[in-house]
C-alpha angles and dihedrals in degrees: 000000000000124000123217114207111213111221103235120242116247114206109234095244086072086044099055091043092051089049099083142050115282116234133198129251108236113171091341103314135096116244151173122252117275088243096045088242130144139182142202127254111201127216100236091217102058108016087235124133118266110183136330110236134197116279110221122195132161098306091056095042090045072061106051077048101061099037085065098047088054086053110113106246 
């Protein structure tokens, strides 16, 4: 017996979204990381890439910081 596994269908909306680069929301924007560097997040089903996000590190997270310090309390 031998079973034959259908690759799904993605609608091309998730395709579109999946197509650039991933930022990270920093006091309500969007935004690259601070370094410029990305990284791959794969689909666990296929091993393919699905998309390269932003990769944060001190400086965007200094950032996030202080977006939510200037916040009114």
């Amino acid at each position: 017996m031998t079973t034959v596994l259908a690759q799904p269908v993605i609608d091309r909306r998730v395709t579109a979204f999946l197509s650039g680069s991933k930022k990270m929301l920093i006091d309500g924007k969007w935004v690259d990381a601070a370094s410029g560097k990305t990284f791959a997040t794969y689909d666990p089903s296929t091993g393919e890439v699905l998309a390269q996000v932003a990769e944060g590190d001190g400086e965007d997270i200094d950032r996030s910081d202080w977006s939510c310090n200037t916040l009114p309390k």
